[in-house]
N, C-alpha and C positions, 0 to 999 in steps of 0.2 A: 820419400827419398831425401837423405840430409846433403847439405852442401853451404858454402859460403862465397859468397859476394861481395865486391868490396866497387863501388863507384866516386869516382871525385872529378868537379872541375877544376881542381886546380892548375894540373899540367895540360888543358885543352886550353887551347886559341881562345881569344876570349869573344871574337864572332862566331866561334863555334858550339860554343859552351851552353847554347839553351838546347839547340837541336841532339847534342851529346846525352843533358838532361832527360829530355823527352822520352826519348830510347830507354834509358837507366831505369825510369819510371815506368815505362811501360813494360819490359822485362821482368822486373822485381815484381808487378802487382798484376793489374790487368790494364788492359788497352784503356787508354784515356785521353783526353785532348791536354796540354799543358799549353796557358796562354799568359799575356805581360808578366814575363818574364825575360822578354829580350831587352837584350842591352851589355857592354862589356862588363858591367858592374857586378852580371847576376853569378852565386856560386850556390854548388851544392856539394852536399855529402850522403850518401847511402851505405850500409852496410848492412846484409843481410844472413841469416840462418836460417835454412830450410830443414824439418825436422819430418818424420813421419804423420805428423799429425799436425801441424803448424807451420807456417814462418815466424819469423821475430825479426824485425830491422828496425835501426836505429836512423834517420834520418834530418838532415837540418840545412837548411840554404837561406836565400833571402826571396822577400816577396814575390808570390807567383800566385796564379789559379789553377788547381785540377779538376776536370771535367769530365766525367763518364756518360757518355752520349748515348741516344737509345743505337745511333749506328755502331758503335763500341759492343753494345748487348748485343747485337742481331749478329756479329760475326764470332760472340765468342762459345767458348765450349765449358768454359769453369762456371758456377753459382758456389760462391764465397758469402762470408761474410769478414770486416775488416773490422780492430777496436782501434783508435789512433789514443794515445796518450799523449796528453801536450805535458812537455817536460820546460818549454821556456816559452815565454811570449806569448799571443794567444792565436786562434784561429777558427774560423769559421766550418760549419758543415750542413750543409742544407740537403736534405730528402725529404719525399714526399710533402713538400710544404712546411718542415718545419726544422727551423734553423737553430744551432746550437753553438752557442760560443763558449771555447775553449779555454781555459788560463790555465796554469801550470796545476799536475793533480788529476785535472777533470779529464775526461773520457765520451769519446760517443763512436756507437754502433751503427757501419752503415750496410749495406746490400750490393754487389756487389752486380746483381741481376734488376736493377733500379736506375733510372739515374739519379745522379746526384753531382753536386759541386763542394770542391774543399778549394775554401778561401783562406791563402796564407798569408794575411795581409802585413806581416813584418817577417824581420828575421826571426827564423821558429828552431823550435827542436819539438821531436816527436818520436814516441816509440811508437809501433805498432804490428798487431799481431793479426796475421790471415788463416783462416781456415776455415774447412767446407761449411757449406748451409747445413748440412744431414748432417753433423756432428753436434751441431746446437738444436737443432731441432729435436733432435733423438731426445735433449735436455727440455728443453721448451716448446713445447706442441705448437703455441703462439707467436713463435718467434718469428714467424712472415711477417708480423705486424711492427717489427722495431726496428726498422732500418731509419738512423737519425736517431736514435734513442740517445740522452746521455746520460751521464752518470756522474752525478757530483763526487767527486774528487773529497772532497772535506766531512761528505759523511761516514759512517761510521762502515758502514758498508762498502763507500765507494774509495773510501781510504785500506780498507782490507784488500782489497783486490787490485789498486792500485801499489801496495808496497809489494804483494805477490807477483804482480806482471813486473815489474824489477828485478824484485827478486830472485825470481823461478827462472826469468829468463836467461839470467847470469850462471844456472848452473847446469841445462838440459846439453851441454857437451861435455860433462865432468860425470862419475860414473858409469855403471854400465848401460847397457840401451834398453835394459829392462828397468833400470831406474829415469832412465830419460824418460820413457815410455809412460810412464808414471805421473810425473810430473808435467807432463804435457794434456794427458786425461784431468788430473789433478787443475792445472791453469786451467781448463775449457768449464769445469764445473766453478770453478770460481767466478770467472766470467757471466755466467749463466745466471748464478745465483746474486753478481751484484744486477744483472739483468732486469729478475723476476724482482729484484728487491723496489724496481722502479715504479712496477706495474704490482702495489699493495693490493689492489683489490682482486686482484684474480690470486692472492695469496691465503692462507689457511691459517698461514706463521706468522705469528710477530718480528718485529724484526728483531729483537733480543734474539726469541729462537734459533732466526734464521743465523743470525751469525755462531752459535752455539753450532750449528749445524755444519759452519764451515770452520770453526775452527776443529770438531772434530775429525771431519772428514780430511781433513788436511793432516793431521797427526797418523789417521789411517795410515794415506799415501806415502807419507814421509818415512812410516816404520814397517813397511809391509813387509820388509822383506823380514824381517824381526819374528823370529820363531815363539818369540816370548810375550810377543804382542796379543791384547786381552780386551775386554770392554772395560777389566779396571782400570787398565792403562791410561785407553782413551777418555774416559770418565775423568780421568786425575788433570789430566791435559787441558781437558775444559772446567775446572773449579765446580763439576757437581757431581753428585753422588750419580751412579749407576742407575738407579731405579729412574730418577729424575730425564736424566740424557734419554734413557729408552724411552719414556714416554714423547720427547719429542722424537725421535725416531718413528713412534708408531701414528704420530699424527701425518709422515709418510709411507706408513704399511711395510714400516720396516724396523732393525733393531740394530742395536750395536755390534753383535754377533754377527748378524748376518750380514753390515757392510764390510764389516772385516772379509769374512766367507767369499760374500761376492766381488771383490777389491783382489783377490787374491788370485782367484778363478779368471777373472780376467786379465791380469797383467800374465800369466801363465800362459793361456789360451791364445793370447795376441805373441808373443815368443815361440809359440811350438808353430805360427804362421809366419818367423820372424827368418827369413834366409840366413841372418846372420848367426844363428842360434841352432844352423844344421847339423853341426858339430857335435853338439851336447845330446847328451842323453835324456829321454824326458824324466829321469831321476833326478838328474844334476839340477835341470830348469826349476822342477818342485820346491828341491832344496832351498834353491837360487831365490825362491820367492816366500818362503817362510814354512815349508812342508817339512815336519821334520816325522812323519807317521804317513810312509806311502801308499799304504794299502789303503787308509782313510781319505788320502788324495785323489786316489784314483776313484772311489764311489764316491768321494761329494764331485768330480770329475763327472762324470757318469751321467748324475742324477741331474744337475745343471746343464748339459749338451747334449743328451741322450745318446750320446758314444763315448766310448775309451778316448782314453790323451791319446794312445797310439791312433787309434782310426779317426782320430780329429786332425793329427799330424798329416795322416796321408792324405789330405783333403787336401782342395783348390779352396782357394776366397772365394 
């Protein structure tokens, strides 16, 4: 469900203003304790976007503690995971034993089903992005294991995914919602992969590859809807020949062709489930996503779901 939020203390009482906070924060994210933060001095800012598959809020105040307590866990109903990006100042995040300090750039991944502490020890600025535990997982088999994980900001990796978490988030309310959709899939695999990039040894890829891999995969996303869209496209996009790209592809049991294929299939199949998209005909939807030969849409349709787009339509999630 999309929506937007906006919090501030500026117009609250200033003996008001932390308990105001508290609330904001626990609204926007999940139940948390927020501690020394009182006093008339303290101020904050929150602004939030809620997308199908994400939030995004922008956040910044002056020194405080958040706390996710295990009594926090045992009342709640969501398993999240959260990235905080520190965009000014730095900041603390401590899970499972291991503590990460943040300065502008850098990034860390926490659990949302764990506790954990985020120490804001000055005035901060932070983006940060929420979504389910089973959306990363489905990416990362491993991913129970990296709650507190961070991510250097200044590597080559961590610097890819941090201009995209800016980036991308500035544009998932500007076209359609099948291109939002997209880019929100798009941001999670990015995510994922500066993730996996952390944890080299359970990796196959070099990290050259791995970023080949995302700069492809990102051209994918960005042109899907593009009828004209090709492996030599994508090949051009990344500075290598064809032959070369597929071979890193098949060191994941897949090809350039076929992330095109399945990139297509799915941003289609999540719209013909998309209420907003009742409207449309599943001609138009095909079109809408790069299908310009519908007979062919409908059997690689088929052969990937093992029903028609129509009786995929008339299904429940």
């Amino acid at each position: 469900m999309s929506g937007q939020a906006s919090y501030s203390t500026v117009d609250i009482a200033p003996r008001d203003r932390f308990a105001y906070w508290r609330e904001a924060v626990c609204d926007s994210y999940v139940q948390l304790g927020c501690e020394a933060g009182e006093g008339p001095g303290f101020v904050g800012s929150l602004d939030i976007e809620r997308h199908s598959a994400l939030s995004v809020s922008r956040v910044s105040g002056t020194a405080h503690r958040v706390v996710r307590r295990p009594s926090d866990i045992r009342s709640a109903s969501e398993a999240d995971f959260l990235v905080s990006l520190q965009t000014a100042n730095s900041s603390r995040l401590t899970q499972f034993g291991k503590t990460s300090v943040l300065r502008p750039g850098d990034m860390v991944v926490y659990d949302s089903t764990q506790p954990y502490c985020l120490d804001l020890t000055e005035p901060f600025s932070q983006t940060v992005l929420q979504f389910s535990k089973a959306s990363l997982l489905s990416r990362l088999p491993f991913a129970e294991t990296l709650g507190g994980t961070w991510i250097d900001g200044q590597s080559d990796i961590g610097r890819l995914v941090r201009e995209s978490i800016l980036a991308f988030s500035a544009h998932l309310n500007s076209g359609s919602p099948v291109f939002a959709s997209t880019l929100q899939e798009t941001l999670l695999d990015l995510v994922a992969t500066g993730l996996a990039g952390s944890r080299k040894s359970e990796l196959a890829l070099s990290s050259f590859d791995r970023q080949i891999l995302l700069r492809a995969r990102s051209c994918i996303a960005r042109r899907i809807h593009d009828p004209e869209l090709d492996r030599n496209q994508v090949a051009s996009a990344t500075g290598l020949s064809v032959r070369r790209l597929n071979a890193i592809f098949q060191c994941e049991g897949s090809s350039i062709a076929g992330e095109i294929r399945q990139k297509r299939l799915e941003v289609v199949a999540a719209a013909l489930h998309d209420p907003r998209f009742a409207a449309m005909s599943i001609s138009e939807i095909a079109m809408r996503c790069g299908y310009n030969n519908l007979q062919h849409f409908s059997t690689l349709f088929r052969k990937a779901f093992g029903r028609s787009p129509r009786q995929y339509r008339g299904e429940e999630e």
